[in-house]
C-alpha positions as YAML, in Angstrom:
chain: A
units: angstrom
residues:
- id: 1
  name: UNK
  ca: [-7.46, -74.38, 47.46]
- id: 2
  name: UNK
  ca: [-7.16, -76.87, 44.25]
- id: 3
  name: UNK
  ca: [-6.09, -80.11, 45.54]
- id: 4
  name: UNK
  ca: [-3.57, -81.75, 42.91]
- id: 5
  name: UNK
  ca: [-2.75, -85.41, 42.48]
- id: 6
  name: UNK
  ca: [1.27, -85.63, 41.71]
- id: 7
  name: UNK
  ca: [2.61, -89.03, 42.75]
- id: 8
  name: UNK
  ca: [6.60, -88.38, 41.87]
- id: 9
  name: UNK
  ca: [9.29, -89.42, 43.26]
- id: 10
  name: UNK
  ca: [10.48, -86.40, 45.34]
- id: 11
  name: UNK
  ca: [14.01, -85.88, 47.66]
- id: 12
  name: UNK
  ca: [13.28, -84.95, 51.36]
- id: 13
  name: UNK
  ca: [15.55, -83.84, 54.29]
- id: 14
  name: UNK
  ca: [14.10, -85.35, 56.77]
- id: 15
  name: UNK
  ca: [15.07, -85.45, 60.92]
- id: 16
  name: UNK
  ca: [14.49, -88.36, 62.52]
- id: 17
  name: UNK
  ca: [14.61, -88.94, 66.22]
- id: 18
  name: UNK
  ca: [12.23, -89.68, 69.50]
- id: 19
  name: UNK
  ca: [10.04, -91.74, 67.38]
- id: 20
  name: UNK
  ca: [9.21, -88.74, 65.12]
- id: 21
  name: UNK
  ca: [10.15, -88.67, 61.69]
- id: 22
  name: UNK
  ca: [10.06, -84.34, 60.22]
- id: 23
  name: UNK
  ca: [10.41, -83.12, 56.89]
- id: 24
  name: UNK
  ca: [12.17, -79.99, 56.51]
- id: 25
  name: UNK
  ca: [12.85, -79.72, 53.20]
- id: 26
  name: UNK
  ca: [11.17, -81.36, 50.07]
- id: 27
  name: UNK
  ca: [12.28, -81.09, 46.78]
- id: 28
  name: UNK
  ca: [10.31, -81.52, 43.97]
- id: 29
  name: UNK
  ca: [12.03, -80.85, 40.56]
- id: 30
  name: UNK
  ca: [13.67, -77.59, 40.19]
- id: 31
  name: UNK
  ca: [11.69, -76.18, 43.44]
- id: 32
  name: UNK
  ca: [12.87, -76.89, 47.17]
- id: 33
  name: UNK
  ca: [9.81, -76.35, 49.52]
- id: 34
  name: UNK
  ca: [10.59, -75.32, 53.24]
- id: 35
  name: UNK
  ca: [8.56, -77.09, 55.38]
- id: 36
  name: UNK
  ca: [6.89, -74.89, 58.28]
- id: 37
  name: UNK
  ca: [4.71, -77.19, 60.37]
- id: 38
  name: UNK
  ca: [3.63, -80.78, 60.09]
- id: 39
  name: UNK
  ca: [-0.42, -80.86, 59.98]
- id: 40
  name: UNK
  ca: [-0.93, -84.99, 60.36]
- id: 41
  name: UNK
  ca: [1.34, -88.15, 60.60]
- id: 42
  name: UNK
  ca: [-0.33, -91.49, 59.34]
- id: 43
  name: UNK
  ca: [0.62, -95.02, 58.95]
- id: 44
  name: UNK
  ca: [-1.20, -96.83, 55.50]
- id: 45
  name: UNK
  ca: [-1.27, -100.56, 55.48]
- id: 46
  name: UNK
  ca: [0.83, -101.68, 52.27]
- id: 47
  name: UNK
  ca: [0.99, -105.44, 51.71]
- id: 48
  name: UNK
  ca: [2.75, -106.62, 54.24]
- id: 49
  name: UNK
  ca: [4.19, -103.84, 55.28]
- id: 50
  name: UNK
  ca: [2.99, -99.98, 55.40]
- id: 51
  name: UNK
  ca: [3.89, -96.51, 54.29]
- id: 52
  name: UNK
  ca: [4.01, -93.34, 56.01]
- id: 53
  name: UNK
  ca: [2.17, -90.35, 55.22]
- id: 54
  name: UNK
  ca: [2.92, -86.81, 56.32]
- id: 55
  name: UNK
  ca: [0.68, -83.64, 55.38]
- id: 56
  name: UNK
  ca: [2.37, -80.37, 55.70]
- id: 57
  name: UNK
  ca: [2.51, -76.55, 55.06]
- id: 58
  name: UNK
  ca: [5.47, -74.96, 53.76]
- id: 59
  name: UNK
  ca: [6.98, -71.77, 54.20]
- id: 60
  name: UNK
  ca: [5.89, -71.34, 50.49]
- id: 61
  name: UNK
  ca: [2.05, -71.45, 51.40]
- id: 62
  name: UNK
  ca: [2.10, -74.97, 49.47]
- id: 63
  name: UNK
  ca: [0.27, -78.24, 51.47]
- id: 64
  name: UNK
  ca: [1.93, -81.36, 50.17]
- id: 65
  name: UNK
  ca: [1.75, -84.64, 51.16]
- id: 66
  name: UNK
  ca: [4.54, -86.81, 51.32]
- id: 67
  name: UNK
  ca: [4.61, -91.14, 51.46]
- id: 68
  name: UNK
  ca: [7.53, -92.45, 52.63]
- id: 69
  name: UNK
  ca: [8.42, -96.35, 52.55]
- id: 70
  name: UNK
  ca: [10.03, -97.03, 55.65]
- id: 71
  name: UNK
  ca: [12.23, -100.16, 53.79]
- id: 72
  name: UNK
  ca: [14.01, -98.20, 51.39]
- id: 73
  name: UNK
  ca: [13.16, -94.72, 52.47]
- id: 74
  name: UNK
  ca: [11.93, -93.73, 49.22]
- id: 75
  name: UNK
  ca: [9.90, -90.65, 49.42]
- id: 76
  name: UNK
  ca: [6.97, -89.95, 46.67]
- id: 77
  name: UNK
  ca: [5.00, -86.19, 46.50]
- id: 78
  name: UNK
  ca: [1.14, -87.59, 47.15]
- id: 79
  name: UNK
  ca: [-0.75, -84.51, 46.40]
- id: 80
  name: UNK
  ca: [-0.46, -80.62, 47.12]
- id: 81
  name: UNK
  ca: [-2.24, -77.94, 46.51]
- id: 82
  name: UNK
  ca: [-1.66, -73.55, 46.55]
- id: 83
  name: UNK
  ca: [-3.06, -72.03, 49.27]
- id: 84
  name: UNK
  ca: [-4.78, -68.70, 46.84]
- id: 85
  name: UNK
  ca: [-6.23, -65.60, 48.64]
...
């Protein structure tokens, strides 16, 4: 697996609710990636406030992970990489 940094601005559907915030769909460009399971949810200390991270696998074979800022809900693709036999 080849780990690439992207750091764009990305759209995600996400459902929020019990405390939990899920992706289910990210899309990135052209290219709507369905997420399948959520791998790790982290909190990153930002200035006075913090962003959240969220690694997943999608449906696609494609690990991304997402940064959300919980002030405006803007949501950036971190990094992803293909998941090659």
């Amino acid at each position: 697996m080849q780990i690439q940094e992207i750091d764009e601005a990305v759209e995600v559907l996400l459902r929020v609710g019990g405390g939990k915030i899920i992706p289910e769909q990210i899309v990135w460009g052209s290219t709507v990636y369905h997420v399948r399971t959520v791998n790790n949810t982290w909190r990153q200390k930002f200035g006075q406030g913090y962003k959240i991270h969220i690694a997943c696998m999608t449906r696609e074979e494609t690990a991304m992970e997402i940064v959300i800022d919980p002030v405006d809900l803007s949501c950036r693709l971190a990094r992803m990489s293909l998941a090659h036999d």
